[in-house]
PyMOL Python script that loads the backbone (N, CA, C, O; Angstrom):
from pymol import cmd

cmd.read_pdbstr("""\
ATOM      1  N   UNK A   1     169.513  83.139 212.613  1.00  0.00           N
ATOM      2  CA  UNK A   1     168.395  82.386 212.096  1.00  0.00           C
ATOM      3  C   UNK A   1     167.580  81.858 213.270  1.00  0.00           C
ATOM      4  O   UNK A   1     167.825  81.304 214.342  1.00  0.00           O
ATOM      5  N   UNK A   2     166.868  82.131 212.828  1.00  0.00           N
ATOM      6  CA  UNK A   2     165.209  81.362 214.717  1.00  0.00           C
ATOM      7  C   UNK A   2     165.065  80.196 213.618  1.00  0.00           C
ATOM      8  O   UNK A   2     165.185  80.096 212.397  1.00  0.00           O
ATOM      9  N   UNK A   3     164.707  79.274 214.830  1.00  0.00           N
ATOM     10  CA  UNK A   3     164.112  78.185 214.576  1.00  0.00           C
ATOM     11  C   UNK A   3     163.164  77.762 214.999  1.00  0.00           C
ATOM     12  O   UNK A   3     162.872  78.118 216.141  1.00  0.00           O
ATOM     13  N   UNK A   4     162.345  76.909 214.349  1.00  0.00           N
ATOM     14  CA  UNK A   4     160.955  76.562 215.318  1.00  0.00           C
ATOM     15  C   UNK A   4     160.855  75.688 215.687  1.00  0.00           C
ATOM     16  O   UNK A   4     161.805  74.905 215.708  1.00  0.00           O
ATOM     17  N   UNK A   5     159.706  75.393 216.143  1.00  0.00           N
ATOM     18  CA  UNK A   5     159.688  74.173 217.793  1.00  0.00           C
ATOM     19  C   UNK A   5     160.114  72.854 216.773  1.00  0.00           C
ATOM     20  O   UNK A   5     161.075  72.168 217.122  1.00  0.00           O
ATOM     21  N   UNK A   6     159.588  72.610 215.861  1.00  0.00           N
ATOM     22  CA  UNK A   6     160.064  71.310 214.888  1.00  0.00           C
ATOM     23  C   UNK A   6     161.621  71.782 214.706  1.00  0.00           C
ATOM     24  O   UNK A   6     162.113  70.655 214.739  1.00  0.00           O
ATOM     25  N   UNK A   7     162.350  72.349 214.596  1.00  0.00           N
ATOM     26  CA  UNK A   7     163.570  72.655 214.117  1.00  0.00           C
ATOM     27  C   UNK A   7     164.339  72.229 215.717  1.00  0.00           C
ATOM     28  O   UNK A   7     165.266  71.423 215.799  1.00  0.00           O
ATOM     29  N   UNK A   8     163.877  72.781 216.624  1.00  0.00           N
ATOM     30  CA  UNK A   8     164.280  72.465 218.150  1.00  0.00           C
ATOM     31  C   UNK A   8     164.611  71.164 218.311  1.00  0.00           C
ATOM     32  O   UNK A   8     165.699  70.708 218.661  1.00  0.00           O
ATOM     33  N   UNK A   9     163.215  70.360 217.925  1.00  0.00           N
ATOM     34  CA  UNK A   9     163.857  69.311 218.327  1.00  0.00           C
ATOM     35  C   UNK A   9     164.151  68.335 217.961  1.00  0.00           C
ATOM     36  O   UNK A   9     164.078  67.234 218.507  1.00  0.00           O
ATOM     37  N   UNK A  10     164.858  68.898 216.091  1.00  0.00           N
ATOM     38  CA  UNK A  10     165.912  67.539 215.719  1.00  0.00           C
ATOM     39  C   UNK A  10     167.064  68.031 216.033  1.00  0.00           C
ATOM     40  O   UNK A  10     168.005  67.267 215.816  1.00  0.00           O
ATOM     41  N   UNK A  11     167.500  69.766 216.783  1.00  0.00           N
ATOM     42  CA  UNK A  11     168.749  70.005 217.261  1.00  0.00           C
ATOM     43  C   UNK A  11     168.652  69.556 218.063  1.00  0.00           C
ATOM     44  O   UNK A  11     169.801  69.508 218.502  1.00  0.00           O
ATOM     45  N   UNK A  12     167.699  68.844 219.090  1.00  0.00           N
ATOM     46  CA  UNK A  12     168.277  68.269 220.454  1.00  0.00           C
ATOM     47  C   UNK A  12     168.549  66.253 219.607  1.00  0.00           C
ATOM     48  O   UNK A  12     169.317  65.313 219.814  1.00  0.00           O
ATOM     49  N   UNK A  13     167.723  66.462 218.946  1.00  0.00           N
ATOM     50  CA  UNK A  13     168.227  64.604 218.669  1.00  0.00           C
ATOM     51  C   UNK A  13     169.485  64.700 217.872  1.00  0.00           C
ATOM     52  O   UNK A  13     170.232  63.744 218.080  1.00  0.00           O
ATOM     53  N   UNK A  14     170.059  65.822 216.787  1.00  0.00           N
ATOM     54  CA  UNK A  14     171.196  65.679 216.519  1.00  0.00           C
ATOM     55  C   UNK A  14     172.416  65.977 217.465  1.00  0.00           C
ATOM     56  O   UNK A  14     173.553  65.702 217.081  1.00  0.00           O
ATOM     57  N   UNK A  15     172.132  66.677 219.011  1.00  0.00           N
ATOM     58  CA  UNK A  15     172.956  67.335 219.742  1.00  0.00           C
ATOM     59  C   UNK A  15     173.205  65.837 220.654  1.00  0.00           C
ATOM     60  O   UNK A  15     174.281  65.691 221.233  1.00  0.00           O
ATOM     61  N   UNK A  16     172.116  64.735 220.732  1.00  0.00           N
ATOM     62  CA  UNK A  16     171.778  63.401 221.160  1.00  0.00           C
ATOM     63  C   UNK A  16     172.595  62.680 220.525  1.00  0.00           C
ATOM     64  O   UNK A  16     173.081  61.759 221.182  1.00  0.00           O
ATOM     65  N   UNK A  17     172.956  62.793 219.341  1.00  0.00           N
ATOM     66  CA  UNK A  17     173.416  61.930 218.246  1.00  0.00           C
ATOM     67  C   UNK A  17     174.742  62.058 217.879  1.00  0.00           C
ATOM     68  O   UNK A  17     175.326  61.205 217.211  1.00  0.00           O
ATOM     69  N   UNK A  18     175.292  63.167 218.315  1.00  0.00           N
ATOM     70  CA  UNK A  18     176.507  63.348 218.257  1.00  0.00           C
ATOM     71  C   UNK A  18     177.311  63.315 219.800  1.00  0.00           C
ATOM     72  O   UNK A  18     178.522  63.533 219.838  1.00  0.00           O
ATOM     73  N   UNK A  19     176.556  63.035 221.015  1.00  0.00           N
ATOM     74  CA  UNK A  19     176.879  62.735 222.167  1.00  0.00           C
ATOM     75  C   UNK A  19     177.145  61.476 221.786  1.00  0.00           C
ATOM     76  O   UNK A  19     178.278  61.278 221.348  1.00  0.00           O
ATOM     77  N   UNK A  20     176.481  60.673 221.832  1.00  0.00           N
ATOM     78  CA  UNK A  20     176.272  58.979 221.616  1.00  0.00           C
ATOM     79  C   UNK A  20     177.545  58.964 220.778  1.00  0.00           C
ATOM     80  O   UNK A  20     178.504  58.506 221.400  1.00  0.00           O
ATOM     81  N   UNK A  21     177.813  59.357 219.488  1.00  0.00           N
ATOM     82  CA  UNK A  21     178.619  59.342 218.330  1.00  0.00           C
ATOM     83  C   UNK A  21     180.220  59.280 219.245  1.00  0.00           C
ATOM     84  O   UNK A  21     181.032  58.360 219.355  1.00  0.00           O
ATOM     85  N   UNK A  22     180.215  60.411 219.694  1.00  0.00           N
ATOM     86  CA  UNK A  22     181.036  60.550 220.801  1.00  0.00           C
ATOM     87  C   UNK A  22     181.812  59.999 221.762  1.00  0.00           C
ATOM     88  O   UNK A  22     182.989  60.208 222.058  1.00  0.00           O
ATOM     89  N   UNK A  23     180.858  59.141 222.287  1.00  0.00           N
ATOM     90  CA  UNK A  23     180.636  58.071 223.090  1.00  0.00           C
ATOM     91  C   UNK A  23     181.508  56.847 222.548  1.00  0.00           C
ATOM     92  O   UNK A  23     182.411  56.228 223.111  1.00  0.00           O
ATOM     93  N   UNK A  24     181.104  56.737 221.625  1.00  0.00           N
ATOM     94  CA  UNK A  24     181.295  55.451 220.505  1.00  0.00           C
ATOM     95  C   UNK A  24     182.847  55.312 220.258  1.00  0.00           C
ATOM     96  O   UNK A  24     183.636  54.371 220.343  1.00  0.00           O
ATOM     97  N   UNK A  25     182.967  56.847 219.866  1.00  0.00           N
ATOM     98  CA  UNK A  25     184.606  56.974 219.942  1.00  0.00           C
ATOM     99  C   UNK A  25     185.439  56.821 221.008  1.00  0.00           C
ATOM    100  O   UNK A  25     186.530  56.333 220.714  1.00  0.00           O
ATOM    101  N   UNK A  26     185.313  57.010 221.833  1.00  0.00           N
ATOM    102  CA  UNK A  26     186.061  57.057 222.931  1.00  0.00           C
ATOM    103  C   UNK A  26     186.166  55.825 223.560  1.00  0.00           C
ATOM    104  O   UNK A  26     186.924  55.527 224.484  1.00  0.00           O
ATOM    105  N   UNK A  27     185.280  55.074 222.943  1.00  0.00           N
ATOM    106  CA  UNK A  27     185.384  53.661 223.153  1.00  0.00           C
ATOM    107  C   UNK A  27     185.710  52.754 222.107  1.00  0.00           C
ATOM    108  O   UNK A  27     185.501  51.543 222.045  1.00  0.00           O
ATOM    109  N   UNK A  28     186.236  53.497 221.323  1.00  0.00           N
ATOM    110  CA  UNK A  28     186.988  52.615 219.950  1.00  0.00           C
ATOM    111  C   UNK A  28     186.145  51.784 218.844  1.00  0.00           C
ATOM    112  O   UNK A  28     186.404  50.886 218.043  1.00  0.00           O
ATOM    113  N   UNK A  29     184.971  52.563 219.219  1.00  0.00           N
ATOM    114  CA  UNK A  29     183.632  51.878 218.072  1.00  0.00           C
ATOM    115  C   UNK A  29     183.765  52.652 217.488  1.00  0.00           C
ATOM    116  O   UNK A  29     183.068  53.591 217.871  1.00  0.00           O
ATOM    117  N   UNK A  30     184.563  52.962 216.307  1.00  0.00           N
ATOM    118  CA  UNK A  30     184.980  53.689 214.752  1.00  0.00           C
ATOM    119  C   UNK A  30     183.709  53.982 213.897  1.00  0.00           C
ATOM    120  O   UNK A  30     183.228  54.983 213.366  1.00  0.00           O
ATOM    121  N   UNK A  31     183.273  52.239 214.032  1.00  0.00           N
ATOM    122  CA  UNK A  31     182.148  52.276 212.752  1.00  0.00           C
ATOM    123  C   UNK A  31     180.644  53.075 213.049  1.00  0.00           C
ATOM    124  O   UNK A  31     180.056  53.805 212.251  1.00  0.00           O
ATOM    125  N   UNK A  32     180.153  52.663 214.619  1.00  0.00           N
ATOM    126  CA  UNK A  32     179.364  53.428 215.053  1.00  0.00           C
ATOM    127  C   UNK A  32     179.489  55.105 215.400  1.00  0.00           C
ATOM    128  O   UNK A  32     178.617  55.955 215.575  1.00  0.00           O
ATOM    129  N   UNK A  33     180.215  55.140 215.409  1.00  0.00           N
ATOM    130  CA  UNK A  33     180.621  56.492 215.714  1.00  0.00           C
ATOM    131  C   UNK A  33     180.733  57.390 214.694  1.00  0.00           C
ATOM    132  O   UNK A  33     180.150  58.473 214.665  1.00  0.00           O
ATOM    133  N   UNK A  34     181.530  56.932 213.786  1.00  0.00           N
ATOM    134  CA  UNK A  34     181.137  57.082 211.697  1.00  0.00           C
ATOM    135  C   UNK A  34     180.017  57.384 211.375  1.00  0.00           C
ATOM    136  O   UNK A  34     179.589  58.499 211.074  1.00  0.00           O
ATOM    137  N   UNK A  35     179.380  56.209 211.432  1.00  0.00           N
ATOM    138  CA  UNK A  35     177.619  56.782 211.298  1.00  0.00           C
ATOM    139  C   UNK A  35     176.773  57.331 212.011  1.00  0.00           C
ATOM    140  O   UNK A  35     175.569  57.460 211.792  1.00  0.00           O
ATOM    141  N   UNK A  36     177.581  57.781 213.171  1.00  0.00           N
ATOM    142  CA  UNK A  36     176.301  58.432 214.147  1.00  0.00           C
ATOM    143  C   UNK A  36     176.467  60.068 213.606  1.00  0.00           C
ATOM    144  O   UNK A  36     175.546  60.842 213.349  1.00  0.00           O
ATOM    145  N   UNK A  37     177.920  60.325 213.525  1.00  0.00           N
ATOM    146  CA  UNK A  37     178.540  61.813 212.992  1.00  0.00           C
ATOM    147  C   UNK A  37     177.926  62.116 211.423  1.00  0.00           C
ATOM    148  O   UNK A  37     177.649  63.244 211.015  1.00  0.00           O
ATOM    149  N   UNK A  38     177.767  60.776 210.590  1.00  0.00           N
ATOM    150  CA  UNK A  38     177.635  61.366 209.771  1.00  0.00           C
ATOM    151  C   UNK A  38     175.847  61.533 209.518  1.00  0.00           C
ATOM    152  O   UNK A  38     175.381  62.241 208.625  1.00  0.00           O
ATOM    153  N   UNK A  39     175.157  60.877 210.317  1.00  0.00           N
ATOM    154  CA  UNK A  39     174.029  61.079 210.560  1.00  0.00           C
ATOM    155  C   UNK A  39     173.718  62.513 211.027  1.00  0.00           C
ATOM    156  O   UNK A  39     172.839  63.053 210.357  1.00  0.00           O
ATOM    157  N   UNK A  40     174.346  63.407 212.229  1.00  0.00           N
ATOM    158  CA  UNK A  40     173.958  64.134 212.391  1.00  0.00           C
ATOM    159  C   UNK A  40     174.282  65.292 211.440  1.00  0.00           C
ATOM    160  O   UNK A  40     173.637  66.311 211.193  1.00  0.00           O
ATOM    161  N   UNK A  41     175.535  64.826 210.947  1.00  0.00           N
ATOM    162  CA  UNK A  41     175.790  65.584 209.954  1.00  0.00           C
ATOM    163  C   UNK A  41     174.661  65.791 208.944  1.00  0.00           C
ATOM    164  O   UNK A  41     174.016  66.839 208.953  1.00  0.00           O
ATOM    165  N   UNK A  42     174.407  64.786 208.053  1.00  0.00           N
ATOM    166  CA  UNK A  42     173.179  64.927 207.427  1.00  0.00           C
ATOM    167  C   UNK A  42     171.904  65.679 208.113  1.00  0.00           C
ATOM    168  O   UNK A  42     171.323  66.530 207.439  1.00  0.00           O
ATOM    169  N   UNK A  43     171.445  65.386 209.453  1.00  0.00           N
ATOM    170  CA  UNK A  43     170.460  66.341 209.589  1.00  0.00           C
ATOM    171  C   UNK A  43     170.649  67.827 210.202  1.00  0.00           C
ATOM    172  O   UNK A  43     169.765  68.676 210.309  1.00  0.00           O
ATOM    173  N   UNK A  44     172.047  67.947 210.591  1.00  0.00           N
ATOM    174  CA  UNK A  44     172.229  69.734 210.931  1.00  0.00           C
ATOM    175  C   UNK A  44     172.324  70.088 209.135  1.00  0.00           C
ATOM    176  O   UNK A  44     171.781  71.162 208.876  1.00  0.00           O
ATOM    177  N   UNK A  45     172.661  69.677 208.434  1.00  0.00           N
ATOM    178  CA  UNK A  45     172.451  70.276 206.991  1.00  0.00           C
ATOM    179  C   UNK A  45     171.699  70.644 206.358  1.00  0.00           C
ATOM    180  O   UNK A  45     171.714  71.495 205.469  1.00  0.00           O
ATOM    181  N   UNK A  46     170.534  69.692 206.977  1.00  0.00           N
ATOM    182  CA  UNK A  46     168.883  69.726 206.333  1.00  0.00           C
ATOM    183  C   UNK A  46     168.406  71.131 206.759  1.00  0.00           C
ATOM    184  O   UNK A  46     168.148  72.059 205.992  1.00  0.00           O
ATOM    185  N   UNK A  47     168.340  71.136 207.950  1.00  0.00           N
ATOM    186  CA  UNK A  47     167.900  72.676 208.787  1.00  0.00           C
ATOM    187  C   UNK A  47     168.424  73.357 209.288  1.00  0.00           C
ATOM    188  O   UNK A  47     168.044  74.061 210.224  1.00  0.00           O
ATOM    189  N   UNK A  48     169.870  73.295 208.566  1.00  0.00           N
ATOM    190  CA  UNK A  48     171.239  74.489 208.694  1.00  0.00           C
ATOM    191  C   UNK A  48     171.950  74.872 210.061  1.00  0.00           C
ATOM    192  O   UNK A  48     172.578  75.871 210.410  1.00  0.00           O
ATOM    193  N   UNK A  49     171.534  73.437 210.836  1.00  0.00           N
ATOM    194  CA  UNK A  49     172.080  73.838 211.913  1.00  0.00           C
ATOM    195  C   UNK A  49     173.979  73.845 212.470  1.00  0.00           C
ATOM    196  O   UNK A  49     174.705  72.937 212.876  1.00  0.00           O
ATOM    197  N   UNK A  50     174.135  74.798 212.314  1.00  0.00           N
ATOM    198  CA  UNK A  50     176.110  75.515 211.639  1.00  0.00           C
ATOM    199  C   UNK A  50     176.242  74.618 212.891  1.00  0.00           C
ATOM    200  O   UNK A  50     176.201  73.445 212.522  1.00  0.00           O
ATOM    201  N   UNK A  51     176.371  74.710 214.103  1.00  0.00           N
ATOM    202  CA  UNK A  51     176.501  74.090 215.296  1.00  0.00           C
ATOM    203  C   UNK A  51     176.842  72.806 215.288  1.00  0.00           C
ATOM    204  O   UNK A  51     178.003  72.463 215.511  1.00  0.00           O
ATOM    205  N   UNK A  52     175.871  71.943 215.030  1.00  0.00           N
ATOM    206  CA  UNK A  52     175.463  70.320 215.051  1.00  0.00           C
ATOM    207  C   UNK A  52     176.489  69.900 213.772  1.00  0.00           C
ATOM    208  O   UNK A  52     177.204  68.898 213.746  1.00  0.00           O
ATOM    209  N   UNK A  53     176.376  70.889 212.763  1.00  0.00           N
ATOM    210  CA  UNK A  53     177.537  70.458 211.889  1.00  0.00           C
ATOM    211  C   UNK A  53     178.619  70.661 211.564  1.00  0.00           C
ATOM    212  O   UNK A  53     179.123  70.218 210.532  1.00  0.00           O
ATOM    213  N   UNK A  54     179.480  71.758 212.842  1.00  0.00           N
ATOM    214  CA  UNK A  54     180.613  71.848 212.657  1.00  0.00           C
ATOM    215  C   UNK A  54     181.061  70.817 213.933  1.00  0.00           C
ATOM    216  O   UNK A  54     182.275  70.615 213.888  1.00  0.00           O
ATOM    217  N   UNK A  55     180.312  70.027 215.195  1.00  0.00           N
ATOM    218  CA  UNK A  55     180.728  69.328 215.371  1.00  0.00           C
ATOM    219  C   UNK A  55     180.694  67.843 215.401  1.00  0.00           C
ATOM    220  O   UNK A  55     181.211  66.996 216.129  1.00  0.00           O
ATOM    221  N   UNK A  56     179.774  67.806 214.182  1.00  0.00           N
ATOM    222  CA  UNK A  56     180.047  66.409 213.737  1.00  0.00           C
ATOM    223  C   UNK A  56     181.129  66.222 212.675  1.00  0.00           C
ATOM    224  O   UNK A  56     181.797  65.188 212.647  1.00  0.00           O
ATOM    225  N   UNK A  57     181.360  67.521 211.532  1.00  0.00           N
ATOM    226  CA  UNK A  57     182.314  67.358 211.085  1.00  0.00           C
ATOM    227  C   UNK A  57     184.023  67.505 211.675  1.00  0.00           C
ATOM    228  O   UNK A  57     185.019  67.107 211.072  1.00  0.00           O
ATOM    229  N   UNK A  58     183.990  68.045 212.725  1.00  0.00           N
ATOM    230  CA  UNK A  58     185.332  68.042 213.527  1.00  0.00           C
ATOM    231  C   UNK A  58     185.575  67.208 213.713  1.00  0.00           C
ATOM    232  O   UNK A  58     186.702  66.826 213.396  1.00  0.00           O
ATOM    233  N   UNK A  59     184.416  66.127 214.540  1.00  0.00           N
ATOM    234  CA  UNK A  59     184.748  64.643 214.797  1.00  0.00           C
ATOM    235  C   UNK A  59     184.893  63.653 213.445  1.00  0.00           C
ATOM    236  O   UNK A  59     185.580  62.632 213.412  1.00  0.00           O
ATOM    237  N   UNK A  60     183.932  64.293 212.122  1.00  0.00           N
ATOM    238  CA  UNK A  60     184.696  63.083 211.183  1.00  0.00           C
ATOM    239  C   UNK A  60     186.004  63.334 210.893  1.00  0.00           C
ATOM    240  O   UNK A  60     186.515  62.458 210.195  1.00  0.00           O
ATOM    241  N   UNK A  61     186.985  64.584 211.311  1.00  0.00           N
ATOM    242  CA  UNK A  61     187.994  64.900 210.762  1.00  0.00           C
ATOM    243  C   UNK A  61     188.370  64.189 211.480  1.00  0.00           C
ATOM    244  O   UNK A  61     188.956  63.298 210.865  1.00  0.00           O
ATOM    245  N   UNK A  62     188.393  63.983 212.812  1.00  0.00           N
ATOM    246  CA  UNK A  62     189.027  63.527 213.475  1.00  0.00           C
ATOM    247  C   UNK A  62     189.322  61.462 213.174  1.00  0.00           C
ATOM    248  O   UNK A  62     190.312  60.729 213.171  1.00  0.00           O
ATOM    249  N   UNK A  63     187.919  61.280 212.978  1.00  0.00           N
ATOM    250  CA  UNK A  63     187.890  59.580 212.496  1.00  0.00           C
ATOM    251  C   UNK A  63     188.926  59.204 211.102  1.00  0.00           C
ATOM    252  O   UNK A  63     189.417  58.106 210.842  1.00  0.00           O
ATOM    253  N   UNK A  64     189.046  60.292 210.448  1.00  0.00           N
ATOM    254  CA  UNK A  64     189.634  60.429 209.025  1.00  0.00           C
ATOM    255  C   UNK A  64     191.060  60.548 209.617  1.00  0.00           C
ATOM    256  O   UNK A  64     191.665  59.589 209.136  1.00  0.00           O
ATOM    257  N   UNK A  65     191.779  61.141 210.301  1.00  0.00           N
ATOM    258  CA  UNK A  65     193.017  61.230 210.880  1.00  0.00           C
ATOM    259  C   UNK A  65     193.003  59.906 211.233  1.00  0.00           C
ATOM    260  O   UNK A  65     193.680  59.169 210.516  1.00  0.00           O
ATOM    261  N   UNK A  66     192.351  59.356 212.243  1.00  0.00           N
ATOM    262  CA  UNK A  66     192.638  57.945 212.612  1.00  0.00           C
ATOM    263  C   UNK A  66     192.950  56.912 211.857  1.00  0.00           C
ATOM    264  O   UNK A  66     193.903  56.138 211.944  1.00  0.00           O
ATOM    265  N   UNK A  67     191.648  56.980 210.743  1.00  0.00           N
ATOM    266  CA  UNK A  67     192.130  56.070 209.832  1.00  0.00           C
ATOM    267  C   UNK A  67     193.515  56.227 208.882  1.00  0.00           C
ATOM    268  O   UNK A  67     194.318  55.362 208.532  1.00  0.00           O
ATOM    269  N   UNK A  68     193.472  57.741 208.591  1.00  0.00           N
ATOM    270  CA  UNK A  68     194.730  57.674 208.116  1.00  0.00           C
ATOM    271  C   UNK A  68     196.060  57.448 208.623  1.00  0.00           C
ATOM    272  O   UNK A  68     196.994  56.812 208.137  1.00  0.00           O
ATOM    273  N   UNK A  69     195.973  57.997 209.531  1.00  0.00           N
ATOM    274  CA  UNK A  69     197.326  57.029 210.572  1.00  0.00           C
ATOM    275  C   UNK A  69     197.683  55.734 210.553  1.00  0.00           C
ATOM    276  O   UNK A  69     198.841  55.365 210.362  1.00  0.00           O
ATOM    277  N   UNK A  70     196.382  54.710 210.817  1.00  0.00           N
ATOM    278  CA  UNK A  70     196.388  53.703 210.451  1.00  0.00           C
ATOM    279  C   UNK A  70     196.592  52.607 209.429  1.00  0.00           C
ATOM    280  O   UNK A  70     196.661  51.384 209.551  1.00  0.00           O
ATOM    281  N   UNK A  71     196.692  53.675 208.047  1.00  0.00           N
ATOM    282  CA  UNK A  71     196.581  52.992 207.189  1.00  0.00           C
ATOM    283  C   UNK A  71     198.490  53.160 206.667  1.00  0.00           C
ATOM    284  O   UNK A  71     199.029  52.542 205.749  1.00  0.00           O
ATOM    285  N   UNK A  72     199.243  54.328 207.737  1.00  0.00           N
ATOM    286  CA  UNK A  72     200.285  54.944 207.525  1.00  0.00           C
ATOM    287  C   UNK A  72     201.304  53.945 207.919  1.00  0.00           C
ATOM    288  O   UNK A  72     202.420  53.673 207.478  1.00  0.00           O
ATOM    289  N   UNK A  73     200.274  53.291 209.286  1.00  0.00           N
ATOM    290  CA  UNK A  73     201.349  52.731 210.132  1.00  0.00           C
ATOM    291  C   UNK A  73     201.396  50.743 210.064  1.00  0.00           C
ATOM    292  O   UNK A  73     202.048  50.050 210.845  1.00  0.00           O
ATOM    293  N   UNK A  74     200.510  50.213 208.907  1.00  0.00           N
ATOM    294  CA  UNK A  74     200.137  49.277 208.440  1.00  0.00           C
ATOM    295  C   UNK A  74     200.119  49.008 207.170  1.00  0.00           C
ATOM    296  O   UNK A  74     199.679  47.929 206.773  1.00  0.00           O
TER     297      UNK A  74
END
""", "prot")
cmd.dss("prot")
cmd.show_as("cartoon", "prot")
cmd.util.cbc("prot")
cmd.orient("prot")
C-alpha cells in the first residue's frame, strides 16, 4: 500500500507516539504509556498503518501482562 504525504506524516507522529509511549514505560508511567499506545493504536488503524499497529499493540500486550501479574500477585 503507498501512502501519501498526509499519510507520512501521522506515521511519523504515531512512530513519535509510540517512542514517547515507550518511554513512559520504561519508566513505570503505566497510565501514560496506556494512552500513548492506545492512541497510536487508534491512528495506525485509521490509515492502516500494519507497522504503527502491531507495535503499539505488542506493547499493550505487554501493559496487560503487567497488570495481570499484578493483580496475580496482590
Amino acid at each position: 500500500m503507498a501512502f501519501g504525504q498526509r499519510d507520512r506524516k501521522i506515521i511519523k507522529q504515531i512512530d513519535s507516539i509510540n517512542s514517547t509511549a515507550l518511554i513512559y514505560y520504561d519508566n513505570n508511567d503505566i497510565v501514560k504509556s496506556f494512552n500513548g499506545f492506545n492512541k497510536a493504536k487508534a491512528l495506525s488503524e485509521n490509515i492502516k498503518d500494519d507497522y504503527g499497529n502491531a507495535i503499539a499493540n505488542y506493547n499493550l500486550g505487554n501493559i496487560y501482562d503487567l497488570m495481570q501479574n499484578y493483580i496475580i500477585l496482590h
